[in-house]
PDBQT receptor file of N, H, CA, C and O in Angstrom, charges set to zero:
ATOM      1  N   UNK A   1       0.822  -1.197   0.000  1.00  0.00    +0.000 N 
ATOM      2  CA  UNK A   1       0.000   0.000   0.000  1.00  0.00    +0.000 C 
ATOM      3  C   UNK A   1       0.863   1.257   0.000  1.00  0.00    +0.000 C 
ATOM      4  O   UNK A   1       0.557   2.223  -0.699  1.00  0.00    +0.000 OA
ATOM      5  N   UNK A   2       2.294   1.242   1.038  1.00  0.00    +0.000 N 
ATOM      6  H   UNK A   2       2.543   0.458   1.606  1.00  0.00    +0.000 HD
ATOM      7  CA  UNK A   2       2.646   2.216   1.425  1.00  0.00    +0.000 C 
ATOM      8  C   UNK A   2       3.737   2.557  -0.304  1.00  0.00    +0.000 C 
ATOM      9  O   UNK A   2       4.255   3.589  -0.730  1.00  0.00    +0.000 OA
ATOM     10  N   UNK A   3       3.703   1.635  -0.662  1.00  0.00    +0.000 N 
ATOM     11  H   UNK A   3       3.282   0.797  -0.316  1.00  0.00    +0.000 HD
ATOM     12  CA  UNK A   3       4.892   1.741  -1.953  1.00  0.00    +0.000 C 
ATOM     13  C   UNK A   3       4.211   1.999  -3.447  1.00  0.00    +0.000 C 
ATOM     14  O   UNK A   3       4.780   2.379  -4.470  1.00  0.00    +0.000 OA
ATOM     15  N   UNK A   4       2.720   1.650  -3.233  1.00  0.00    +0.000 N 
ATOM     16  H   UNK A   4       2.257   1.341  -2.402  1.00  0.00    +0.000 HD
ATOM     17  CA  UNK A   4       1.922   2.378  -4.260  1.00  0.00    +0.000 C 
ATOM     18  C   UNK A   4       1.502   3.758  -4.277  1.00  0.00    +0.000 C 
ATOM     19  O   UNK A   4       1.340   4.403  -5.313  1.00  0.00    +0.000 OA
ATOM     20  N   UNK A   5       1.325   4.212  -3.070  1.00  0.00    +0.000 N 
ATOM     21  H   UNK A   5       1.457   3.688  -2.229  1.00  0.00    +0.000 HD
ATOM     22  CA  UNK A   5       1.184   6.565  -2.761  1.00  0.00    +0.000 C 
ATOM     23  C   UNK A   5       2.578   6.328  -2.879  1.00  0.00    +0.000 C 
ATOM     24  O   UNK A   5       2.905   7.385  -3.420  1.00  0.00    +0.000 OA
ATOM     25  N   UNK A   6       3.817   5.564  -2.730  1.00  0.00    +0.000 N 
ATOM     26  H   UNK A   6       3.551   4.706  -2.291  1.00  0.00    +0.000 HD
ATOM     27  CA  UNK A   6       5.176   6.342  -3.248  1.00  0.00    +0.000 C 
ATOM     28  C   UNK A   6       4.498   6.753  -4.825  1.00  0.00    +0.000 C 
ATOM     29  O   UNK A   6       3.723   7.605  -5.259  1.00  0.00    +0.000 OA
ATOM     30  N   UNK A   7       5.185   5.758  -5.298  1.00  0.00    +0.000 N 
ATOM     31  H   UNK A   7       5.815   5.066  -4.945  1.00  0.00    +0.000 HD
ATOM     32  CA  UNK A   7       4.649   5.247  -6.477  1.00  0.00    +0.000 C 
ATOM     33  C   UNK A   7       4.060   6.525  -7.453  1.00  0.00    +0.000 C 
ATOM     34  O   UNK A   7       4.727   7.045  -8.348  1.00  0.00    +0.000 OA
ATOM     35  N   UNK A   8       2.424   6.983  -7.020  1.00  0.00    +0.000 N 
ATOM     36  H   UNK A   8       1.882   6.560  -6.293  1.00  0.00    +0.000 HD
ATOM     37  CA  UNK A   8       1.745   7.527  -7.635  1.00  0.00    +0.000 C 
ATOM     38  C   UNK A   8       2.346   9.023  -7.095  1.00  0.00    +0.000 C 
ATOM     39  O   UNK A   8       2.616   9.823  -7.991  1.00  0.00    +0.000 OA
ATOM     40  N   UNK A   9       2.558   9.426  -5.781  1.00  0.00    +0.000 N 
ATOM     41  H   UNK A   9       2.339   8.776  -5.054  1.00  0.00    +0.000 HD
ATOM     42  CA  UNK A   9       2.994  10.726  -5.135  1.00  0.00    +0.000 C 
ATOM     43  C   UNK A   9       4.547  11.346  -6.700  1.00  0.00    +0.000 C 
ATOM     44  O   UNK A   9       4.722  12.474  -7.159  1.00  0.00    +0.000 OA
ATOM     45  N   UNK A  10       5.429   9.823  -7.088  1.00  0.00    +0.000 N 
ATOM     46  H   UNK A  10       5.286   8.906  -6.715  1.00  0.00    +0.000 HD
ATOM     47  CA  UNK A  10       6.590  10.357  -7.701  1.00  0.00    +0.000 C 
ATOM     48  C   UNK A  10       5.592  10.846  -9.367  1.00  0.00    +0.000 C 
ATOM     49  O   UNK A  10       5.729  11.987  -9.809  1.00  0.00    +0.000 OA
ATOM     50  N   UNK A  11       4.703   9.862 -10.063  1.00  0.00    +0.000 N 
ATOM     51  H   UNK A  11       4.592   8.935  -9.704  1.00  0.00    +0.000 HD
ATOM     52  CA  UNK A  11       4.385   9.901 -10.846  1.00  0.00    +0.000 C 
ATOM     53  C   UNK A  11       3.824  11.330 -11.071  1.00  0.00    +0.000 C 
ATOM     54  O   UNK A  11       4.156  12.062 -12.004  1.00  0.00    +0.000 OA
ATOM     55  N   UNK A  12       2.694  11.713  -9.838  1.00  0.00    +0.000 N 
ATOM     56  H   UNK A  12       2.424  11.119  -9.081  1.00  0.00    +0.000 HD
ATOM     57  CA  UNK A  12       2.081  13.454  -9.946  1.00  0.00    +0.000 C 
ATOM     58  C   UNK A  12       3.295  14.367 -10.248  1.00  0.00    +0.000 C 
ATOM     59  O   UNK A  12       3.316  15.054 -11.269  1.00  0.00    +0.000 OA
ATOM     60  N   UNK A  13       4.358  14.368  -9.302  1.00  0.00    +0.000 N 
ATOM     61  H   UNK A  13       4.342  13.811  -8.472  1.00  0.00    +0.000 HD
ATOM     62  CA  UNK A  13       5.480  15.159  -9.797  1.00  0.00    +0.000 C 
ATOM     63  C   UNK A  13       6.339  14.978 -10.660  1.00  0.00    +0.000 C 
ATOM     64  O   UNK A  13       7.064  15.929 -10.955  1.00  0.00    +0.000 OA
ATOM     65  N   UNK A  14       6.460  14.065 -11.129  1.00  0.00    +0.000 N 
ATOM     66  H   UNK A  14       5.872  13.293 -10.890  1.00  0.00    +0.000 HD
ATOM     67  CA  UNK A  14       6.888  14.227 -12.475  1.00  0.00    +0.000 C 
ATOM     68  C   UNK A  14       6.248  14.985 -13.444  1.00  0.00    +0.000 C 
ATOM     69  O   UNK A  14       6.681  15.938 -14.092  1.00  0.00    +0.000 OA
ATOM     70  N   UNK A  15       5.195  14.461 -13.462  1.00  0.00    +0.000 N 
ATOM     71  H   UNK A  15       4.843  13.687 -12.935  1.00  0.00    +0.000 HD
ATOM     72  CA  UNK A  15       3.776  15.366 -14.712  1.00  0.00    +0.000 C 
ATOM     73  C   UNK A  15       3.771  16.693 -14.305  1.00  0.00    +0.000 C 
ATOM     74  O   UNK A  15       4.077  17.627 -15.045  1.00  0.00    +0.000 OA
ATOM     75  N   UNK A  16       3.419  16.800 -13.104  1.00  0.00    +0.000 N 
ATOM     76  H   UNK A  16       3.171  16.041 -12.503  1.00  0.00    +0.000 HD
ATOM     77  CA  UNK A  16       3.757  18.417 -12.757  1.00  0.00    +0.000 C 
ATOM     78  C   UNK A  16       5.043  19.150 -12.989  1.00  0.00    +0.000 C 
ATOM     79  O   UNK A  16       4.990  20.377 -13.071  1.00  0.00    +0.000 OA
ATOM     80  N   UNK A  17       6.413  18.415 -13.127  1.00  0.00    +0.000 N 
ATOM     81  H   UNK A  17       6.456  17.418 -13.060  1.00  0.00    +0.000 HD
ATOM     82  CA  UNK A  17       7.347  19.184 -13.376  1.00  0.00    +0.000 C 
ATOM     83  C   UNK A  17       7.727  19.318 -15.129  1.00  0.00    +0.000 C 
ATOM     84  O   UNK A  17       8.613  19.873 -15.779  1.00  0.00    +0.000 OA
ATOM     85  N   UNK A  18       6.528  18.486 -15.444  1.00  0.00    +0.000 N 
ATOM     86  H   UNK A  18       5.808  18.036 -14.916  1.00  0.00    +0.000 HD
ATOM     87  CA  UNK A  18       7.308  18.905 -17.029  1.00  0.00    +0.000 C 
ATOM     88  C   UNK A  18       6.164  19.291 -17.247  1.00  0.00    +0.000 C 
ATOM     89  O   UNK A  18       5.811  18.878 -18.352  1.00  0.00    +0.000 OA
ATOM     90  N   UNK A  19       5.250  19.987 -16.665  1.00  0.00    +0.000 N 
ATOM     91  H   UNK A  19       5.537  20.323 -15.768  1.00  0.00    +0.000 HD
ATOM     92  CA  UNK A  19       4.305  20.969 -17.435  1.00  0.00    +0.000 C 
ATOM     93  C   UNK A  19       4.754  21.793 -16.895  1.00  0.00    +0.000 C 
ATOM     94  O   UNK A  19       4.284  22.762 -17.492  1.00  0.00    +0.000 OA
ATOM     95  N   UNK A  20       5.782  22.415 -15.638  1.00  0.00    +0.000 N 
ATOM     96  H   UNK A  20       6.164  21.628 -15.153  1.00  0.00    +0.000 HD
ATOM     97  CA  UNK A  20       6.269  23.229 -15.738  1.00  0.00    +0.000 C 
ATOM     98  C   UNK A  20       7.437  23.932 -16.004  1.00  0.00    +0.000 C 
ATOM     99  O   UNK A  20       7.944  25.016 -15.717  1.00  0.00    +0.000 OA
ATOM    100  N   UNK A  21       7.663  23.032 -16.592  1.00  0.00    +0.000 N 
ATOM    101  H   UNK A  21       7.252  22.151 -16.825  1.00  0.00    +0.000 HD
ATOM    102  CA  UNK A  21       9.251  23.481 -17.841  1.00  0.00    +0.000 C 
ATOM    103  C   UNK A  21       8.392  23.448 -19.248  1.00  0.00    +0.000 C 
ATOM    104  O   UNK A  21       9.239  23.361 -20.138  1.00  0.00    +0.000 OA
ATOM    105  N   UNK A  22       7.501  23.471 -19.643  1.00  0.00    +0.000 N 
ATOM    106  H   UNK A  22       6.813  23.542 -18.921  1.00  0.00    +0.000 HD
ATOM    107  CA  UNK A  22       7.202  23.203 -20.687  1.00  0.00    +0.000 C 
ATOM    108  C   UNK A  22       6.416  24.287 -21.039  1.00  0.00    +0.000 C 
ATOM    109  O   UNK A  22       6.303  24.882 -22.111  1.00  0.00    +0.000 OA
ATOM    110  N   UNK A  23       5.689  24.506 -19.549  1.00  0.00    +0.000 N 
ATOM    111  H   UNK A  23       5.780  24.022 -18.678  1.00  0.00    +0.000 HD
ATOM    112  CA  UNK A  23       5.018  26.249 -19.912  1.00  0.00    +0.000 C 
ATOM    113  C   UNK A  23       6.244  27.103 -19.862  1.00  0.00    +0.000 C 
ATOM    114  O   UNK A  23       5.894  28.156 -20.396  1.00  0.00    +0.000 OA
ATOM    115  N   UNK A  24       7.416  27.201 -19.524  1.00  0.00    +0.000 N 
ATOM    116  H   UNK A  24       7.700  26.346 -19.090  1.00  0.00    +0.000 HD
ATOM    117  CA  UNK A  24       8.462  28.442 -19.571  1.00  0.00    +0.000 C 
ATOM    118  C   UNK A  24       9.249  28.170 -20.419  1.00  0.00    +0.000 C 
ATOM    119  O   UNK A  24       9.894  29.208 -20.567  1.00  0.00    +0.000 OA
ATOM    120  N   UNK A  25       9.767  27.160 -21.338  1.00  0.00    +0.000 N 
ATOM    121  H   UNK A  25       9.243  26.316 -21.218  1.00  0.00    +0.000 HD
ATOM    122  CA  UNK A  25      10.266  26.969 -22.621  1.00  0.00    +0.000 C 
ATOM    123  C   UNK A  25      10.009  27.483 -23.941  1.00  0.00    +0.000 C 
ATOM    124  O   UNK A  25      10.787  27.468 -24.894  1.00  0.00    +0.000 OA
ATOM    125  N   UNK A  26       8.147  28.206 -23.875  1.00  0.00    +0.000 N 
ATOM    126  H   UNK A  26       7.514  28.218 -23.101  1.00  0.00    +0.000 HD
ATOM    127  CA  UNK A  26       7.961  28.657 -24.607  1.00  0.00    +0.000 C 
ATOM    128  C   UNK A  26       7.354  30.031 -24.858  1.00  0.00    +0.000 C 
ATOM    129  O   UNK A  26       6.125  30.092 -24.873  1.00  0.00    +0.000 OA
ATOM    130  N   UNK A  27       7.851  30.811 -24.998  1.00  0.00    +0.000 N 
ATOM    131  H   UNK A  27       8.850  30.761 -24.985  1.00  0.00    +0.000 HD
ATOM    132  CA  UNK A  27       7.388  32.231 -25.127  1.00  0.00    +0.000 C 
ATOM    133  C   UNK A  27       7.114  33.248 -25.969  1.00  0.00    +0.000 C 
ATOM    134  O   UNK A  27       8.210  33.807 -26.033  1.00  0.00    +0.000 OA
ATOM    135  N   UNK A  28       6.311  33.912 -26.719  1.00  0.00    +0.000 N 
ATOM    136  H   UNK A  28       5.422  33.459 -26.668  1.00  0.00    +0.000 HD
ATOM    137  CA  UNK A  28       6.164  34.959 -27.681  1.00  0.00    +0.000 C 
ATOM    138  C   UNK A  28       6.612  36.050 -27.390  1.00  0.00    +0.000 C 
ATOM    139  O   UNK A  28       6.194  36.612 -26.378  1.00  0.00    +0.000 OA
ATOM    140  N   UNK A  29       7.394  36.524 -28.042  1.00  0.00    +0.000 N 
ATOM    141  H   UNK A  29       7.734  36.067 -28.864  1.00  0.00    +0.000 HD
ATOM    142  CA  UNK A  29       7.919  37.825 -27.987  1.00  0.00    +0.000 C 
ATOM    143  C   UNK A  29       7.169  39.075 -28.471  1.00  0.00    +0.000 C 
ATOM    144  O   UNK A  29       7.222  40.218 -28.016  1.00  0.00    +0.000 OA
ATOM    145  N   UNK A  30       6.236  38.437 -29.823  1.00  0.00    +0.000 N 
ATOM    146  H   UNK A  30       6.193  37.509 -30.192  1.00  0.00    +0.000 HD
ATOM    147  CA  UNK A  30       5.831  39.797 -30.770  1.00  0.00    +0.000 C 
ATOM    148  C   UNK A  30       4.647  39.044 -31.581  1.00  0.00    +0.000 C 
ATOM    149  O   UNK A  30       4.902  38.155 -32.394  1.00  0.00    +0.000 OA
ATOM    150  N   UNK A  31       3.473  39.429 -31.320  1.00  0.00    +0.000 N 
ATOM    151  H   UNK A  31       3.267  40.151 -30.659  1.00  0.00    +0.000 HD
ATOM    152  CA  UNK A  31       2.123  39.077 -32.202  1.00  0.00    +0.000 C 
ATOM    153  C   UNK A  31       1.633  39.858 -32.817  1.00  0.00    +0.000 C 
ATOM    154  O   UNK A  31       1.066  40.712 -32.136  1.00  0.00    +0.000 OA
ATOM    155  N   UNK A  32       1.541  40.059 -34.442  1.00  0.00    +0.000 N 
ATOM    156  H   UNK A  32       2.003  39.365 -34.995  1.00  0.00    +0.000 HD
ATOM    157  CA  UNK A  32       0.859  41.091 -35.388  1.00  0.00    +0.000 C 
ATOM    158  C   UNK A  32       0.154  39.971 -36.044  1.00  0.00    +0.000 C 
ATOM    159  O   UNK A  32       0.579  38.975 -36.629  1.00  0.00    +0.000 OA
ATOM    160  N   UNK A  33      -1.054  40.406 -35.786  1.00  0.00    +0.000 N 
ATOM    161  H   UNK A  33      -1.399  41.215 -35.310  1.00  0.00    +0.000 HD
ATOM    162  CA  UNK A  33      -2.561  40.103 -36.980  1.00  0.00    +0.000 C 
ATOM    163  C   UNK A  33      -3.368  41.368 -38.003  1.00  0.00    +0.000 C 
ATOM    164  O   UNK A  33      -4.094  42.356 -37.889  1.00  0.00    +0.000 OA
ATOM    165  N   UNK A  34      -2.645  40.526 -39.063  1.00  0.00    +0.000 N 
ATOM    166  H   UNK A  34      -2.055  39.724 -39.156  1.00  0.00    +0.000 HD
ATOM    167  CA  UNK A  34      -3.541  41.633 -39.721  1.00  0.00    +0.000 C 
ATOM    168  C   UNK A  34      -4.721  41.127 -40.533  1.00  0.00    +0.000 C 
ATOM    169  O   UNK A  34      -4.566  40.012 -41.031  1.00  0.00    +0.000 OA
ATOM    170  N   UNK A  35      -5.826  41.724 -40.745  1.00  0.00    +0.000 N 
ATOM    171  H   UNK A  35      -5.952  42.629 -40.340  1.00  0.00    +0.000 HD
ATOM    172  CA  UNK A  35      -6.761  41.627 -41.109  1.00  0.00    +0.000 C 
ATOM    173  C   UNK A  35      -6.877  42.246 -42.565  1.00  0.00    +0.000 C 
ATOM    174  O   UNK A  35      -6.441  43.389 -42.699  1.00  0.00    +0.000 OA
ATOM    175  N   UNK A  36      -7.475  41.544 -43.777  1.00  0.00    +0.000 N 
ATOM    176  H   UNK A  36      -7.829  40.615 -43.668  1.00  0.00    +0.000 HD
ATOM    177  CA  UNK A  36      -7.092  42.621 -44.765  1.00  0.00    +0.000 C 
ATOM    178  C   UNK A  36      -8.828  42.559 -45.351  1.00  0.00    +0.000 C 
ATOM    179  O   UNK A  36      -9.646  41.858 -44.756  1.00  0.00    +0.000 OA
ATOM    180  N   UNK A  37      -9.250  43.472 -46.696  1.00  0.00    +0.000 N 
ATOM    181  H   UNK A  37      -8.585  44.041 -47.180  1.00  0.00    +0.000 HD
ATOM    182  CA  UNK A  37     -10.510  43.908 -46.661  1.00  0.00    +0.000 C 
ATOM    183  C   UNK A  37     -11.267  42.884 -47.218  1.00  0.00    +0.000 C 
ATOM    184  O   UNK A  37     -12.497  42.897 -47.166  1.00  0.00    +0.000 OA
ATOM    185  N   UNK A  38     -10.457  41.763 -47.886  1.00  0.00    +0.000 N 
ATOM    186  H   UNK A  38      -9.458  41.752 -47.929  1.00  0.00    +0.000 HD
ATOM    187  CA  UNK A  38     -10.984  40.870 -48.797  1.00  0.00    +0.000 C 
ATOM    188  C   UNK A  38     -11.443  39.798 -47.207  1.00  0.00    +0.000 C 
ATOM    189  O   UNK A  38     -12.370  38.991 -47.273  1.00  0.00    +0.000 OA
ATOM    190  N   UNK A  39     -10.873  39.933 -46.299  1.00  0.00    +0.000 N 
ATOM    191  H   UNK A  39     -10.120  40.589 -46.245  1.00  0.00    +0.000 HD
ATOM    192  CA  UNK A  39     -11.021  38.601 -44.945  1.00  0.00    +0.000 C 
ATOM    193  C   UNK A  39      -9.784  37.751 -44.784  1.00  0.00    +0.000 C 
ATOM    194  O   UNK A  39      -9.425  37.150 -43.771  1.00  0.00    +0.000 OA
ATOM    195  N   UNK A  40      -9.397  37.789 -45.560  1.00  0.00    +0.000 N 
ATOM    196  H   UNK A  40      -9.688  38.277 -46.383  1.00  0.00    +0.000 HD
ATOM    197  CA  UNK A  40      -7.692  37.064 -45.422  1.00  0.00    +0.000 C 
ATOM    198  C   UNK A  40      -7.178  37.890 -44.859  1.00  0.00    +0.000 C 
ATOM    199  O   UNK A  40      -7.180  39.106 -45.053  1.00  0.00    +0.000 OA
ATOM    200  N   UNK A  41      -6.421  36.934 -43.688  1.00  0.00    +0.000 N 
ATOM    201  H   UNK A  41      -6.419  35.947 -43.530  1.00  0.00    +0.000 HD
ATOM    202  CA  UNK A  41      -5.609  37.456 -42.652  1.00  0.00    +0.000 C 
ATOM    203  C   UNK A  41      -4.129  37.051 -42.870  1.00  0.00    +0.000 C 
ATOM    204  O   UNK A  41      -3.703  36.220 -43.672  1.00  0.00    +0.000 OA
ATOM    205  N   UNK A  42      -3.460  37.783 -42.024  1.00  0.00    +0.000 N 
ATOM    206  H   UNK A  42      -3.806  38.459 -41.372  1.00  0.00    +0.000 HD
ATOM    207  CA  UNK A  42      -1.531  37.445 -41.705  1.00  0.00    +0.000 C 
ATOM    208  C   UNK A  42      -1.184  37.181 -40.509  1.00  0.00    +0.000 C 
ATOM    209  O   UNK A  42      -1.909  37.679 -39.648  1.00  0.00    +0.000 OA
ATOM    210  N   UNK A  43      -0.235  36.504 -40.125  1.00  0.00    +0.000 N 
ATOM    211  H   UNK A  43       0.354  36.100 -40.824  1.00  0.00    +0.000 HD
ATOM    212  CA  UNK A  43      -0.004  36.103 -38.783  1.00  0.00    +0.000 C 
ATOM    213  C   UNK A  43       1.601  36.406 -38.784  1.00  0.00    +0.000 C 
ATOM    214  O   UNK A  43       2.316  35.852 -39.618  1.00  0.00    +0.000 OA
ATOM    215  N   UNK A  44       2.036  37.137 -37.998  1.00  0.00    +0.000 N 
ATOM    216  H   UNK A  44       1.455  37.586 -37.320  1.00  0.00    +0.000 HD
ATOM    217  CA  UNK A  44       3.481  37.269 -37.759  1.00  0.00    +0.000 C 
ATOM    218  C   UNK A  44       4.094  37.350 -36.320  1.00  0.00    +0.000 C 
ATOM    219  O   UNK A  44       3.980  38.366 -35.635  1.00  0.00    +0.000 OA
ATOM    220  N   UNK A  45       4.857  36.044 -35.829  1.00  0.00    +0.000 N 
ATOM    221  H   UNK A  45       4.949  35.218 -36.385  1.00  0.00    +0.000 HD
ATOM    222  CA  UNK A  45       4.845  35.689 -34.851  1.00  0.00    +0.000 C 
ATOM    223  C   UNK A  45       6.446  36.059 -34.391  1.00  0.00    +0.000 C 
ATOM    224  O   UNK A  45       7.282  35.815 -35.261  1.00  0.00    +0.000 OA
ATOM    225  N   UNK A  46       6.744  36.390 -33.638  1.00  0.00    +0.000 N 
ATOM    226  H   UNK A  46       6.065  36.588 -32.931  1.00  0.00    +0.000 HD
ATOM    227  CA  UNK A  46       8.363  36.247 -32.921  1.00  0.00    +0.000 C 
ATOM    228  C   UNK A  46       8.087  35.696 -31.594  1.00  0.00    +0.000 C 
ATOM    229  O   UNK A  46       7.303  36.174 -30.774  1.00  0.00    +0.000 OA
ATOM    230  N   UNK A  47       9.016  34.335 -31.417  1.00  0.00    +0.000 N 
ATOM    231  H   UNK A  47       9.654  33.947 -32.082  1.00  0.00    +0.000 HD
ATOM    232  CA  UNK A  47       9.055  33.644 -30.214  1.00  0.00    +0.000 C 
ATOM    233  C   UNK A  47      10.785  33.039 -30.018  1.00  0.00    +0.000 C 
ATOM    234  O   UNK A  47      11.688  32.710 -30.787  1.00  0.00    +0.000 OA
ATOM    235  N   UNK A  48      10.611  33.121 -28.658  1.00  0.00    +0.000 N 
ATOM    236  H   UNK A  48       9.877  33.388 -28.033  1.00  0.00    +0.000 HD
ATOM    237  CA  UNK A  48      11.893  31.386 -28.285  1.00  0.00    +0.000 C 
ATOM    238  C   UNK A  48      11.369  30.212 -27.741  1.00  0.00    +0.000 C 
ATOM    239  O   UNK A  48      10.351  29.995 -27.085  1.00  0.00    +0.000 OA
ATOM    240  N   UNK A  49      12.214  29.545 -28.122  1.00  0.00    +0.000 N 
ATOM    241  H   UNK A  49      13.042  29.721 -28.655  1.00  0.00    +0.000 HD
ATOM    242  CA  UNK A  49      11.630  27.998 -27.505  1.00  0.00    +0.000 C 
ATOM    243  C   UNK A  49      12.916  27.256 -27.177  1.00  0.00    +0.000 C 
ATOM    244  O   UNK A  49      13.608  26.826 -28.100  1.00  0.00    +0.000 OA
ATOM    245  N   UNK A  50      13.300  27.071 -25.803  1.00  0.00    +0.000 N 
ATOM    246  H   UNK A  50      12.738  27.421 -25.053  1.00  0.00    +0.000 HD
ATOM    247  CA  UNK A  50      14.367  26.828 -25.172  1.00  0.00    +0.000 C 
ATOM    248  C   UNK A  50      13.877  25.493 -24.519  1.00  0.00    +0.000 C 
ATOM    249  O   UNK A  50      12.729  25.277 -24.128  1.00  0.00    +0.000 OA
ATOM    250  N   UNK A  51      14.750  24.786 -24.475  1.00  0.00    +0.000 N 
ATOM    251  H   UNK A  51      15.682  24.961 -24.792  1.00  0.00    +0.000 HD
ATOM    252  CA  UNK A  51      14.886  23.051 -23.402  1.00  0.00    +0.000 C 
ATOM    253  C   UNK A  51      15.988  23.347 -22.268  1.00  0.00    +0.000 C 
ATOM    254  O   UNK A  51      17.151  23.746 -22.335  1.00  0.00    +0.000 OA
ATOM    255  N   UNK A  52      15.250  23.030 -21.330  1.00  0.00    +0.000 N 
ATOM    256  H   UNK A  52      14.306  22.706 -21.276  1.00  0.00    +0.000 HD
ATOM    257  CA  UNK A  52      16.043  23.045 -20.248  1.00  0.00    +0.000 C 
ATOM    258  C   UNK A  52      16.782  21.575 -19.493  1.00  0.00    +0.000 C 
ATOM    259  O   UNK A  52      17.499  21.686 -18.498  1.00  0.00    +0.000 OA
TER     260      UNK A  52
């Protein structure tokens, strides 16, 4: 019993620690949308995406 809450206690933190390297690995720097008259749009993105 006592080696299965190990068990699952290591498994939660694991999952929790790579969703939180995984939310700060990725970041936008610069978002332009443009909209033009016909409805077609542009997307111009500046980001980093770092592994830790």
């Amino acid at each position: 019993m006592i080696k299965t809450k190990i068990i699952t206690l290591f498994l939660i933190f694991i999952l929790h620690s790579s969703t939180i390297s995984a939310a700060s690995a990725f970041s936008v720097e610069e978002l332009k949308i443009e909209v033009q008259e016909n409805g077609d749009n542009k997307v111009f993105g500046e980001y980093w995406l770092s592994f830790v």
